[in-house]
C-alpha positions as CSV (number, residue, x, y, z in Angstrom):
1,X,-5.7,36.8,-15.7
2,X,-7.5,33.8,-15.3
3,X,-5.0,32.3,-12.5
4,X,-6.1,35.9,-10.2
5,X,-9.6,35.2,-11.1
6,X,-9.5,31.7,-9.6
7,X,-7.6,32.9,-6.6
8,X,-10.2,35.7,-5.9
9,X,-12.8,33.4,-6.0
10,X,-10.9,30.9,-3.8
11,X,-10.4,33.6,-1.4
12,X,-13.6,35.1,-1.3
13,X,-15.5,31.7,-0.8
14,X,-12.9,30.8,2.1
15,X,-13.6,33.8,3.6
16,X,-17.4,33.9,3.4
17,X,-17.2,30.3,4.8
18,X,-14.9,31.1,7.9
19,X,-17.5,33.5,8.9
20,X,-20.5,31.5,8.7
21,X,-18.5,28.5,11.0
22,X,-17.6,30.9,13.3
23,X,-18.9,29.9,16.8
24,X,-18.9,32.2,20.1
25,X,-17.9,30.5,23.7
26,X,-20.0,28.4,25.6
27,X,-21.3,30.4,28.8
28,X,-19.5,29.7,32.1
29,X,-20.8,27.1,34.4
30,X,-23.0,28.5,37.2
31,X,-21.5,28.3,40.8
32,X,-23.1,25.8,42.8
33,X,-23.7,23.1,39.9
34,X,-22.5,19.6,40.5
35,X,-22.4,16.5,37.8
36,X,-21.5,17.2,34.4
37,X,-21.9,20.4,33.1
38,X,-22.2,21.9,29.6
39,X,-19.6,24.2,28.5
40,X,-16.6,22.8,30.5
41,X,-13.4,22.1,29.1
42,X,-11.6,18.2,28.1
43,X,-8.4,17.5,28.6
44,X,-6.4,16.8,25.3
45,X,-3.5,15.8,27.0
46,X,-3.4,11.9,27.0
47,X,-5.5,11.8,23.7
48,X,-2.7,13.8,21.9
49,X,0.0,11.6,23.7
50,X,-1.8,8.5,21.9
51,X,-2.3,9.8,18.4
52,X,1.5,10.3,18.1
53,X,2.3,7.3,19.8
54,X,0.5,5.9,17.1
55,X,2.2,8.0,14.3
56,X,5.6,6.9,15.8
57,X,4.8,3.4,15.3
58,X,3.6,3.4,12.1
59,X,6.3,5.8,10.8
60,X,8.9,3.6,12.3
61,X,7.2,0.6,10.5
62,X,7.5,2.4,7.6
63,X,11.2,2.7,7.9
64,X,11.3,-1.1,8.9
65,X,9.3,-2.1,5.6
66,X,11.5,0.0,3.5
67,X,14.9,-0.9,5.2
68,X,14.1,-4.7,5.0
69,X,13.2,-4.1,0.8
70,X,16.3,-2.4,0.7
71,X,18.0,-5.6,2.0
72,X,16.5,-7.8,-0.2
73,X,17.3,-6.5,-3.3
């Protein structure tokens, strides 16, 4: 009983928080607007490329650090 009491409250507080974080879209740029405008959309694409790249090398670090331990032993 005590386990489905602490899951209710779990659930209930995720879902009361979920709500209040919620955010609508930003409003469409207006036509004829030049320069930066609020509400437009970044591309992820180069960023996401980099944080793996990055995860990649350390993970093969990793396996480096462990393999040359390995050796040592």
């Amino acid at each position: 009983m005590k386990k489905v009491i602490i899951i209710l409250v779990v659930i209930i507080a995720s879902a009361t928080t979920t709500n209040l974080l919620a955010q609508g879209p930003p409003p469409p740029p207006a036509h004829d607007e030049t320069g930066n405008q609020e509400g437009g959309r970044a591309p992820i694409g180069s960023g996401l490329f980099i944080l793996i790249g990055l995860g990649a090398a350390y993970g093969g670090k990793k396996i480096y650090d462990m393999r040359k331990e390995k050796l040592e032993e």
